[in-house]
C-alpha positions as CSV (number, residue, x, y, z in Angstrom):
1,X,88.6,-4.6,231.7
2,X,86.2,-4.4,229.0
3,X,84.7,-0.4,229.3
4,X,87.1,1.3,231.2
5,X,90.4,3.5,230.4
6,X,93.7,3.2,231.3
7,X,94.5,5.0,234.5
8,X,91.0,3.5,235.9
9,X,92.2,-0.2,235.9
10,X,95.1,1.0,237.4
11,X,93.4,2.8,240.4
12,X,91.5,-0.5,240.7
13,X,95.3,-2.0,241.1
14,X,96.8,0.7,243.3
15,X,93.6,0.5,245.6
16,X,93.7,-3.5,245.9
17,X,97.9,-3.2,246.7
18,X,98.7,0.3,248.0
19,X,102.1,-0.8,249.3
20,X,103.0,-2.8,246.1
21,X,106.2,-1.6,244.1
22,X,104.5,-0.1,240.8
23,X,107.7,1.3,239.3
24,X,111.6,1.4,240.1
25,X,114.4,2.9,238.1
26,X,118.0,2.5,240.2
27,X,118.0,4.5,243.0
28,X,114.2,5.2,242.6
29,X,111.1,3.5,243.2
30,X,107.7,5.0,243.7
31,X,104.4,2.2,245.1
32,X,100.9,1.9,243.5
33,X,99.3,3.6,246.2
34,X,102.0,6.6,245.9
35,X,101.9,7.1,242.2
36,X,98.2,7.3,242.7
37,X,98.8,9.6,245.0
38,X,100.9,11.6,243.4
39,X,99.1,11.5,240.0
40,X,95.9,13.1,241.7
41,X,98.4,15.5,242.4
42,X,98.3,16.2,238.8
43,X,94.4,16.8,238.0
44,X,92.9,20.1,239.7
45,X,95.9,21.6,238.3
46,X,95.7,20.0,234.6
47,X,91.6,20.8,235.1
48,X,91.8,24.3,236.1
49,X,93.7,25.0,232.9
50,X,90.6,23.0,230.9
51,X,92.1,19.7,230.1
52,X,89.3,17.3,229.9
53,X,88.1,14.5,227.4
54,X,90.0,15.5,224.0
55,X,92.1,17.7,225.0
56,X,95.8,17.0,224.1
57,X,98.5,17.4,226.8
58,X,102.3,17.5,226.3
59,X,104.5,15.2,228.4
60,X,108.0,16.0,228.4
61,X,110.0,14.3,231.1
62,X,113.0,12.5,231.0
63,X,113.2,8.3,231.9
64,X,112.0,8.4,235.3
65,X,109.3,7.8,237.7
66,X,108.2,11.4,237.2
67,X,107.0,10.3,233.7
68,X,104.6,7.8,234.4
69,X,103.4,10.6,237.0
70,X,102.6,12.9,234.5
71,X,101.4,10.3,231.8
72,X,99.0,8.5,234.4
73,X,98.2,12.7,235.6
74,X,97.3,13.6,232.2
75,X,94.9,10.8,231.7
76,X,93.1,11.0,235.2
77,X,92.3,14.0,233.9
78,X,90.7,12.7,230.7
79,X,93.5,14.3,228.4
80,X,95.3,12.2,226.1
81,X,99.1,12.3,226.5
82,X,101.5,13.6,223.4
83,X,105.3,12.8,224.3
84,X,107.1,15.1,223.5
85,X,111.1,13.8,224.1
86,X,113.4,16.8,225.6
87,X,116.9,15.2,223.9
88,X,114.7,16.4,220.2
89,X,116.2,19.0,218.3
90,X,114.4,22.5,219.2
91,X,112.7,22.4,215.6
92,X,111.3,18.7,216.1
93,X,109.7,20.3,219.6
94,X,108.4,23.3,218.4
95,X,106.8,21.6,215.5
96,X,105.0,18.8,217.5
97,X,103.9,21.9,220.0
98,X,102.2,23.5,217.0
99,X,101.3,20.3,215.2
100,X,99.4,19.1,217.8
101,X,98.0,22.5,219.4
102,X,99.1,21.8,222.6
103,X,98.7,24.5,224.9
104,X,99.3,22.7,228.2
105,X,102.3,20.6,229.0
106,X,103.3,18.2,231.6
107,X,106.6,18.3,232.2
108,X,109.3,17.9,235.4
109,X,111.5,20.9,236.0
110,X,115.1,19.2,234.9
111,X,114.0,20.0,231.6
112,X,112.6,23.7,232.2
113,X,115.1,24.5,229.5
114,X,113.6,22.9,226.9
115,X,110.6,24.6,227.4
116,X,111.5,28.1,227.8
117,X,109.9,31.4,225.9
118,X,107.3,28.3,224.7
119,X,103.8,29.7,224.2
120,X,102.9,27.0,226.6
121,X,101.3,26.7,230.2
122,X,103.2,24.2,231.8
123,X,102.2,22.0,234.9
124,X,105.5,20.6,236.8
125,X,105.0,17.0,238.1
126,X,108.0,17.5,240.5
127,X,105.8,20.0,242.5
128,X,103.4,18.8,245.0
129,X,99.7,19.4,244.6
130,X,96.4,18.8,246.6
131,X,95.2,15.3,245.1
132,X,92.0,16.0,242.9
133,X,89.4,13.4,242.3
134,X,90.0,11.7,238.7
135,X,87.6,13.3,236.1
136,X,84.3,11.3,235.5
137,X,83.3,12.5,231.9
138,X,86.0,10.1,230.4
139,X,85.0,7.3,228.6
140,X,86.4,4.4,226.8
141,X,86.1,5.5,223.2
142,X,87.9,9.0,224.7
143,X,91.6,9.8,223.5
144,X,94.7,8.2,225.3
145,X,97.7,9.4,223.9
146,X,98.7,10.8,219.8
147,X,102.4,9.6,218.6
148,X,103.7,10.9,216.0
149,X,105.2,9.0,212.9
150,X,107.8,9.5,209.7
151,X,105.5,11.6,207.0
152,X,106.0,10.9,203.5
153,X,105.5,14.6,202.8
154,X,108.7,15.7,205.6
155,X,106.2,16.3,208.0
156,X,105.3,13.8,210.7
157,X,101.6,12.7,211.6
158,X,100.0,12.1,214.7
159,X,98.2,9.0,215.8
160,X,95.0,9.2,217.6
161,X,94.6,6.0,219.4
162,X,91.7,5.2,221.9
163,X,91.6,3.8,225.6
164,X,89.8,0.8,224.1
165,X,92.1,0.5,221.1
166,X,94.8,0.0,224.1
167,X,92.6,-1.9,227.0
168,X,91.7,-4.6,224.0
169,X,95.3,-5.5,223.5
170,X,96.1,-6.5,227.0
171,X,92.5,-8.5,227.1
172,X,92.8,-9.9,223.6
173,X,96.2,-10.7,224.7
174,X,95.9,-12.2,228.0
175,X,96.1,-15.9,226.7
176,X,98.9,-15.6,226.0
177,X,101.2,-13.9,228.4
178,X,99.0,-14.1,231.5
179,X,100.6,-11.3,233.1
180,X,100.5,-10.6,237.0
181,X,101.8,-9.3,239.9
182,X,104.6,-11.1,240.1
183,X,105.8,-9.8,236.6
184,X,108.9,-7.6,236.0
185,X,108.5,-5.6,233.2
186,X,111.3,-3.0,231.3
187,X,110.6,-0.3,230.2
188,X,113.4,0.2,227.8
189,X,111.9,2.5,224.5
190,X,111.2,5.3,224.3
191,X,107.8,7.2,225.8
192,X,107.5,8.2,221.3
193,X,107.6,4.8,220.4
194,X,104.6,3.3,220.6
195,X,106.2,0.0,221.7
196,X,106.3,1.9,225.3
197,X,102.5,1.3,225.5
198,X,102.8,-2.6,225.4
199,X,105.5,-2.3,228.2
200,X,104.1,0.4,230.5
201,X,100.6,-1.1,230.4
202,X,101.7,-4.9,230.7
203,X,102.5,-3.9,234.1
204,X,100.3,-1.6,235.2
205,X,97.4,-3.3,234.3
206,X,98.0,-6.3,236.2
207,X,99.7,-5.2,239.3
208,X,103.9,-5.6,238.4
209,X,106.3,-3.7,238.8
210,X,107.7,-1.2,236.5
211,X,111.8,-1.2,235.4
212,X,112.9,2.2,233.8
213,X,115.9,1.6,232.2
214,X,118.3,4.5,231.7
215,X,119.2,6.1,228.6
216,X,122.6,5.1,229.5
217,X,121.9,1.6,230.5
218,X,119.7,0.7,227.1
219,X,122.6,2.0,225.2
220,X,124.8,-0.1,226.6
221,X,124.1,-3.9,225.9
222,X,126.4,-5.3,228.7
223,X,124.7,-3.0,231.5
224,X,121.2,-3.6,230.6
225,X,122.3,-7.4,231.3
226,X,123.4,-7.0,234.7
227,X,120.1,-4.6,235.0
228,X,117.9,-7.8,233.9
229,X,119.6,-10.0,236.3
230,X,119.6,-7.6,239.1
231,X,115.4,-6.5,238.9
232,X,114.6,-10.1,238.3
233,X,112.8,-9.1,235.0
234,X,110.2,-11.2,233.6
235,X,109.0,-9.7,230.4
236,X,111.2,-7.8,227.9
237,X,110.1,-6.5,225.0
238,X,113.2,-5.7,221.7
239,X,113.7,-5.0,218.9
240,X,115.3,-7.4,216.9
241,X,118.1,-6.0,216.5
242,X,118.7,-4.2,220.0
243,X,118.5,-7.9,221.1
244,X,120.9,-9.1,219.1
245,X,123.1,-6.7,220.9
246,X,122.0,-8.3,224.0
247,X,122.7,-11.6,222.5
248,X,126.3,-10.8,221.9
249,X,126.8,-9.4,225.7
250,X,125.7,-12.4,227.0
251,X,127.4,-15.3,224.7
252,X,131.0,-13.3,225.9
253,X,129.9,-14.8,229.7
254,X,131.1,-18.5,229.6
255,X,128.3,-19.7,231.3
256,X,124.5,-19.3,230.6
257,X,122.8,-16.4,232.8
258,X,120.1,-16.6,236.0
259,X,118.0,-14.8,233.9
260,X,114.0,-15.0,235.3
261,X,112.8,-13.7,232.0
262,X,109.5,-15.7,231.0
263,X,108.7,-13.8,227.7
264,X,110.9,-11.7,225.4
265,X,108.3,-9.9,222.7
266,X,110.0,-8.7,219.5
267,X,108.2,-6.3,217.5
268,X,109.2,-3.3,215.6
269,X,111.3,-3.8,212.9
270,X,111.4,-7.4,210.8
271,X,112.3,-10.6,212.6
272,X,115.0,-12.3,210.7
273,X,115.1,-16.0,213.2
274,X,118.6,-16.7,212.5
275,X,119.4,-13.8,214.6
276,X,118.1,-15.9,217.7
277,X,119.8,-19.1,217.1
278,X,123.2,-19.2,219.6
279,X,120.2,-17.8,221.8
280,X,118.3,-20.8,221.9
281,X,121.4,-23.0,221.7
282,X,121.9,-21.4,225.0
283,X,118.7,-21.7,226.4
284,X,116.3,-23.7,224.8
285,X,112.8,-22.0,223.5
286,X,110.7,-22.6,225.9
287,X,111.9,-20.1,229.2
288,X,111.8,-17.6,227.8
289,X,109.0,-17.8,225.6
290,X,110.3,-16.4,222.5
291,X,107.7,-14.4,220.5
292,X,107.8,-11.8,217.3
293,X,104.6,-9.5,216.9
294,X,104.2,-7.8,213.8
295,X,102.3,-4.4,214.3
296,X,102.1,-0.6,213.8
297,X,101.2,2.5,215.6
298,X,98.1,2.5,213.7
299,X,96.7,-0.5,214.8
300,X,97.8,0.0,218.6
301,X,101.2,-1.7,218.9
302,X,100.5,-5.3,217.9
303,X,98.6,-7.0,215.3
304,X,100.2,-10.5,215.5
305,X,101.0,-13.3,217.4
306,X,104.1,-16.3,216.8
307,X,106.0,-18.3,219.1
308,X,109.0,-18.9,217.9
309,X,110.7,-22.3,218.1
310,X,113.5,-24.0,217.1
311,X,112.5,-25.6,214.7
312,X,111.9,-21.7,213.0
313,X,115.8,-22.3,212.3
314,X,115.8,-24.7,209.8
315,X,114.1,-21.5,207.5
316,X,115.9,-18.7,207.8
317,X,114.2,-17.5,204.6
318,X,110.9,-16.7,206.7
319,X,110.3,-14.0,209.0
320,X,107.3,-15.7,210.6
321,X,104.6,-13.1,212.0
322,X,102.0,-15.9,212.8
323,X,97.8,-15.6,213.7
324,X,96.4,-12.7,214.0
325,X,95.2,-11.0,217.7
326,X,91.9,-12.5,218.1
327,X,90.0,-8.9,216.9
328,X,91.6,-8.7,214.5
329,X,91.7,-9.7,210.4
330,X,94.1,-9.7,208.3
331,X,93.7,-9.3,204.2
332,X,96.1,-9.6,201.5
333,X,94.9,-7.6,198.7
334,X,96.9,-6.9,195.2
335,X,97.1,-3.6,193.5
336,X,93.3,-4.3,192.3
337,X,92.1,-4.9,195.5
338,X,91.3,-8.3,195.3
339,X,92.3,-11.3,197.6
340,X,95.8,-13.2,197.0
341,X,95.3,-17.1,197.0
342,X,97.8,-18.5,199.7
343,X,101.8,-18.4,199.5
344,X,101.7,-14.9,196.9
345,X,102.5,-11.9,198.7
346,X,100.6,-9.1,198.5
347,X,99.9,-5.5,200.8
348,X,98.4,-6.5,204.0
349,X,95.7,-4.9,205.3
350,X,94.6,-4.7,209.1
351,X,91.0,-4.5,210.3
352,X,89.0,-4.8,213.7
353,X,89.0,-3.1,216.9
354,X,92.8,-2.4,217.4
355,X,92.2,0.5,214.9
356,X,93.5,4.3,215.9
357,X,91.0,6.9,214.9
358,X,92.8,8.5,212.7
359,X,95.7,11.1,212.5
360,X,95.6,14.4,213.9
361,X,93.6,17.1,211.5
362,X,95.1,15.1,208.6
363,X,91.4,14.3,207.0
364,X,92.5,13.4,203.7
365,X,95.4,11.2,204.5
366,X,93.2,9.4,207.2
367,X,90.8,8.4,204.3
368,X,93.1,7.1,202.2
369,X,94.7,4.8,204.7
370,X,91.9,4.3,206.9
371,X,89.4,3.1,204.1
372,X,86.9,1.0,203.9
373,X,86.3,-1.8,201.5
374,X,83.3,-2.5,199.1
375,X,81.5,-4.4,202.5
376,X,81.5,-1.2,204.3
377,X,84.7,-2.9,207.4
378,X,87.1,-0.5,207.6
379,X,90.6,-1.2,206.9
380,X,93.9,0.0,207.7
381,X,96.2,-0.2,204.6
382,X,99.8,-0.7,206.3
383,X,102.3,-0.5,203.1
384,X,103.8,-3.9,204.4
385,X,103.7,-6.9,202.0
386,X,103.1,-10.3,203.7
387,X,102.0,-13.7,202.5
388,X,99.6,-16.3,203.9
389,X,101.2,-19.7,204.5
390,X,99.4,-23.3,203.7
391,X,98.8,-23.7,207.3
392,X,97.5,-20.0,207.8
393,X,100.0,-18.1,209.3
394,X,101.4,-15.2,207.7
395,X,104.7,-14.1,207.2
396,X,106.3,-10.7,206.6
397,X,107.8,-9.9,203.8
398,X,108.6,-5.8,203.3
399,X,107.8,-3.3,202.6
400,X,105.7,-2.0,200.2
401,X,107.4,1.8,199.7
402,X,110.5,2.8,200.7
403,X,110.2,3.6,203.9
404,X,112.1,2.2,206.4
405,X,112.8,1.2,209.8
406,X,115.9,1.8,212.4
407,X,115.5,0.8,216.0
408,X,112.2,0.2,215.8
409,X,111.5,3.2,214.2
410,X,109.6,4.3,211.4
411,X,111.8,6.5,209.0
412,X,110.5,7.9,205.6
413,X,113.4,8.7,203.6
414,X,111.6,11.6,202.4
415,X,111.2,13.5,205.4
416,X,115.2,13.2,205.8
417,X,115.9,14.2,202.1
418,X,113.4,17.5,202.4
419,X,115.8,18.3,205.5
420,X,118.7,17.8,203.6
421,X,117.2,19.8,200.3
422,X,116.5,22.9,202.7
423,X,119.9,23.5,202.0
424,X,119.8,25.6,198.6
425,X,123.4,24.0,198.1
426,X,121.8,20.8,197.6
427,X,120.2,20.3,194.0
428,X,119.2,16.6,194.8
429,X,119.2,14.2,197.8
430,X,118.7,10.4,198.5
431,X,118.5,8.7,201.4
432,X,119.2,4.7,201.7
433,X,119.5,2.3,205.0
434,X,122.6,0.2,205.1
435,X,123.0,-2.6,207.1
436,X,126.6,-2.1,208.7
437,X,126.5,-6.2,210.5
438,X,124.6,-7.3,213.7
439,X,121.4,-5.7,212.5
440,X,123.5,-2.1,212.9
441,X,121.3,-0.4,210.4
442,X,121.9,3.3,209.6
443,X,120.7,5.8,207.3
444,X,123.3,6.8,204.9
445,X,122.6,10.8,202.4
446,X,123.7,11.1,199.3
447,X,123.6,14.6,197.9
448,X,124.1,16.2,194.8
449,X,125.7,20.2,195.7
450,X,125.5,22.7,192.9
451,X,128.0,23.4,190.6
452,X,130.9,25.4,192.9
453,X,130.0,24.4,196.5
454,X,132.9,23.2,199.1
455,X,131.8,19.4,199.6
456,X,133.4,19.1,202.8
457,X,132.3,22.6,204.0
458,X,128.8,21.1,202.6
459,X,128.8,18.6,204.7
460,X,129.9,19.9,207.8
461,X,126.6,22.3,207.2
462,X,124.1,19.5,206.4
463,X,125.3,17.5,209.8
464,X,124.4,20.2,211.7
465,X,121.0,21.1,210.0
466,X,120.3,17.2,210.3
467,X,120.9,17.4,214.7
468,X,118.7,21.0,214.4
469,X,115.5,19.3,212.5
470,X,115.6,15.6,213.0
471,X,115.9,13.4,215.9
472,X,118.7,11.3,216.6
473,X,117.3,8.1,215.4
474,X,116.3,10.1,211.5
475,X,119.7,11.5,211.1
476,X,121.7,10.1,208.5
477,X,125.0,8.4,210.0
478,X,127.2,9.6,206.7
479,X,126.3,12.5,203.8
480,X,128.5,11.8,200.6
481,X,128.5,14.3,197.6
482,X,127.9,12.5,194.7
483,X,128.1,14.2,190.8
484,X,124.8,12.4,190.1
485,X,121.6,10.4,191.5
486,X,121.7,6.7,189.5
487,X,118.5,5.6,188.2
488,X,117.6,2.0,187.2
489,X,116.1,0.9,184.3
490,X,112.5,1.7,185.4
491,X,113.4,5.1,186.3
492,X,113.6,4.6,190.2
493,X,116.2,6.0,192.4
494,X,119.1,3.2,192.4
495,X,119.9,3.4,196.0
496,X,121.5,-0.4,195.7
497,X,123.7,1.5,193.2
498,X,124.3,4.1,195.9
499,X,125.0,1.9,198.8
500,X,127.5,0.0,196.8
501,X,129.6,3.3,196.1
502,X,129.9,4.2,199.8
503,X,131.2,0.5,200.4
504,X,133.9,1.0,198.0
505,X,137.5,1.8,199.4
506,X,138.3,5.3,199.1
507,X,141.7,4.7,197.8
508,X,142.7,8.1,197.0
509,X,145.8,9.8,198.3
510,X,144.3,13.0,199.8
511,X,142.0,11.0,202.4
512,X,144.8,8.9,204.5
513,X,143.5,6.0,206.4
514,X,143.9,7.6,209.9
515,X,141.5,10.3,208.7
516,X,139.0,7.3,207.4
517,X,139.5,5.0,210.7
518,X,139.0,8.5,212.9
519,X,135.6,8.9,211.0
520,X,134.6,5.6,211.4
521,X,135.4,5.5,215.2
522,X,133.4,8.5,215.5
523,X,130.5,7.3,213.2
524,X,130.1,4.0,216.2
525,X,131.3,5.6,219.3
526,X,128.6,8.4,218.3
527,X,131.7,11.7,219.2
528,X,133.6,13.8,217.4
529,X,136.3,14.7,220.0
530,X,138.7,11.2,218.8
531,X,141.9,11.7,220.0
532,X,144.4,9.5,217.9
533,X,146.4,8.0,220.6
534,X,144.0,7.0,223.3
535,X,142.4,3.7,224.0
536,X,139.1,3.4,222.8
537,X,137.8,1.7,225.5
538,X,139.0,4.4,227.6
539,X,136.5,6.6,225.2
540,X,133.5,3.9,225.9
541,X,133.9,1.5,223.3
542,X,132.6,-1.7,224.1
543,X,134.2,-4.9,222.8
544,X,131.0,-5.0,220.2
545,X,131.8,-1.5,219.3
546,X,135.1,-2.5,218.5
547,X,134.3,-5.7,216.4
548,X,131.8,-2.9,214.8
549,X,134.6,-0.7,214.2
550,X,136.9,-3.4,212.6
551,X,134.1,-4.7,210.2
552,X,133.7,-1.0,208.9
553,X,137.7,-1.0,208.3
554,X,137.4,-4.3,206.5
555,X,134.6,-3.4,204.3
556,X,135.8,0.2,203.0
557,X,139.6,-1.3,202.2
558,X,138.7,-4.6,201.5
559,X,140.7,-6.4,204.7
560,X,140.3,-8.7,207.1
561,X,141.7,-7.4,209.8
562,X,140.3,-9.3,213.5
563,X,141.9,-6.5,215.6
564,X,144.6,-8.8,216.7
565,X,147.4,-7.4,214.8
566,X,147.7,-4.5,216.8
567,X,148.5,-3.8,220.6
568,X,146.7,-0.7,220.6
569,X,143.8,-0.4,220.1
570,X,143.4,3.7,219.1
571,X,142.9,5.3,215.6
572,X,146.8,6.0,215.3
573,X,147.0,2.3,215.7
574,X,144.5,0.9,213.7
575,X,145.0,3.2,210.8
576,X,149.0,1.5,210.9
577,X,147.5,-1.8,210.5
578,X,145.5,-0.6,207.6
579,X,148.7,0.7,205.8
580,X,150.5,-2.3,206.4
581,X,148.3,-4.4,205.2
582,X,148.0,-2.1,201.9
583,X,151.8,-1.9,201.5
584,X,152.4,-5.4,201.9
């Protein structure tokens, strides 16, 4: 593969098995030859507006075949894709549209909306064209795609990444996984998140098939079960802690599923192993193949490669990250930049081939984390502190800042607070994850309003500024006023201190417990039209939503409630269990 781009391996594949399934969602499927097809479709249009080698292309398209039409149509010819997701709040859009200069987007007409009064060109993938030849001035070292990460400054940054910086990763790779035909792969992230690149590619590359999975089915850890079972899937690729959603689905079947999976690749966020171990009671480590591969958008997906075994279990302390991809290097340097003997941690440092170009018109900021060390290799400098072990694997420790990760993705709490701060109520803000149980982490505010404001009119006006600028995944689950920011001794935020205030039990008269348990139902079931007397299954709660539920009772009154004591299980009901168990 060595040489080529994306989209040309994958002509090569389409050409060899025209009639081969290349991508399914239910009640869709599209073959290799077709999407070809349809993805030539794409190019005299895409050309005629002056896309070429360089030039960035919008693709906004919901989870469908369409997408990969457009993505594989933007590449053929020889732009490099910038997703831009149509559930993003209008702001979010319209400042990747500037960010990145787009002036041509991809996009299929269901989300025409989003679009509108734009100053775009847009190319619809859902109308047929002529099929153009593929552009011949692209080249390997040529721009595939630019995501865009968390800034630091409130502002996110686009990554330039390569088609070589992609095409190594599946070669470098391919010992492995050994992927084929035969493989199933999901595609259950999002097109933003870069871990979308390991999964479309892991199939397209090598001649499998495709699986979409619907917004609705990824949110929902008992459907995407039946969905692995039904498409026979082979290779799945989680987060950890989206798995251990999946986990929980499946250890409520009594017996052990037909599963077909051979690999399940976490990445994303840290591995913590005691999360898999009623998985591997279950089914052993060895099919699937359970692996954990630390990387970054920076460095193209992955840097890292560990099985992990059973034995993992007996230290839970270590989130093992293993051996470098074979292109790779790893260096552990301390504040001096010097090398770290074995077992101290230190900032870890990423060099070889896997390396992005850059970010997007951000010269300075590419310097300073794209530098190169006193032997002239150039090194990516990822804010994550790791430590070698005696047998030379590494192991992640954290972070190095404060930013932060939910769902896989990459949060700075800045960006959040500078939302919040827009607010000229708001003289200070502070933003803090919180684990709420079963790897639920969520992004708590805490605000500090000036001297007259209406708290609760406050934050009614800060929720809604937080769904105009951020996307779903940065918006802070709960904004508490606070009188004043706590500092520790070295001058630092406290957001411990902070995170332990919102767990205490809000025992004051003038917020009853049906107004508390109503919030909290809201908070998981992600609604705010909670009727007190209806079954909250009947509003979608899953039984995991409801053991979420009860452990967010327990910790703000100090319970332990199992959800047993109480036939009904609605707000009206739960809240009487909680005033019971106070007055008793």
């Amino acid at each position: 593969m060595t040489g080529r781009c994306l989209h040309q391996i994958f002509a090569e594949r389409a050409a060899a098995h025209p009639g081969r399934i290349a991508v399914s969602t239910p009640g869709e499927e599209i073959s290799y030859g077709d999407l070809d097809a349809r993805a030539d479709g794409l190019v005299p249009r895409l050309r005629a507006l002056g896309v070429g080698p360089g030039v960035l292309v919008g693709l906004c398209a919901d989870r469908s075949v369409e997408m990969i039409v457009g993505l594989l149509g933007i590449l053929k010819a020889g732009g490099a894709y910038v997703p831009i997701d149509p559930t993003y709040p209008d702001k979010r859009i319209e400042y990747l549209l500037a960010d990145s200069g787009v002036t041509t987007v991809v996009a299929v007409s269901r989300v025409a909306a989003v679009l509108e009064d734009r100053p775009v060109r847009t190319v619809w993938i859902d109308e047929p064209g002529e099929p153009g030849e593929p552009a011949d001035d692209v080249t390997d070292g040529d721009l595939a795609y630019v995501i865009y990460t968390s800034g630091s400054t409130g502002a996110p940054k686009g990554v330039l990444v390569e088609h070589r910086n992609a095409v190594r990763l599946f070669e470098r790779t391919e010992q492995w996984f050994g992927f084929d035909e035969n493989d199933v792969v999901t595609m259950f992230h999002s097109v933003s998140f870069d871990f979308s690149v390991w999964e479309i590619w892991s199939a397209l590359l090598y001649g499998g098939r495709l699986v979409i999975v619907p917004a609705h089915v990824a949110r929902s850890p008992e459907a995407f079960r039946e969905l692995l079972l039904t498409e026979g899937v082979t290779a799945l690729s989680q987060t950890p802690s989206a798995f251990r959603h999946l986990v929980a689905a499946d250890a409520r079947r009594r017996e052990p599923s037909p599963f077909r999976l051979r690999h399940v690749v976490f990445g994303g966020e840290r591995l913590d192993v005691e999360v898999l171990g009623s998985w591997i009671e279950r089914y052993g480590d060895e099919k699937p193949e359970l692996v954990n591969m630390y990387g970054i958008t920076e460095t193209t997906v992955h840097v890292t490669y560990r099985r992990v075994l059973a034995d993992d279990l007996r230290h839970p302390e270590i989130s093992p990250i293993g051996v470098p991809i074979p292109d790779l290097s790893l260096r552990l340097l301390d504040a001096a930049g010097r090398e770290v003997p074995d077992g101290v941690a230190a900032e870890l440092y990423v060099g070889g081939a896997g390396l992005a170009r850059g970010y997007l018109d951000r010269p300075e900021l590419t310097a300073e984390r794209f530098a190169e060390d006193a032997g002239g290799t150039r090194l990516y400098r990822t804010g994550d502190v790791a430590v070698r072990l005696p047998g030379g694997e590494y192991a992640y420790v954290g972070r190095a800042d404060d930013q932060i990760k939910v769902r896989g993705f990459r949060i700075e709490p800045r960006e959040v607070e500078l939302c919040l701060l827009g607010d000229p109520r708001v003289t200070g803000a502070v933003v803090a994850p919180r684990d709420f149980g079963e790897g639920d982490v969520r992004l708590l505010a805490f605000v500090v309003p000036s001297d007259g404001t209406d708290h609760e009119e406050l934050t009614k006006a800060l929720t809604a500024r937080a769904a105009e600028e951020l996307p779903v995944h940065a918006r802070p689950s709960q904004i508490h006023t606070i009188a004043e920011i706590p500092m520790t001794l070295q001058g630092k935020v406290d957001r411990g201190a902070l995170i332990d205030q919102a767990k205490r039990p809000d025992t004051s008269d003038e917020v009853p417990p049906e107004r508390v348990v109503r919030r909290i139902v809201a908070d998981v079931l992600d609604r705010d039209d909670i009727p007190l007397d209806t079954d909250l299954f009947d509003l979608g709660a899953t039984s995991l939503a409801l053991t979420r539920i009860i452990a967010q009772i327990n910790d703000r009154y100090g319970l332990a409630l199992t959800g047993a004591e109480t036939d009904e299980a609605t707000v009206r009901g739960l809240a009487a269990c909680v005033e019971e168990r106070q007055n008793a």
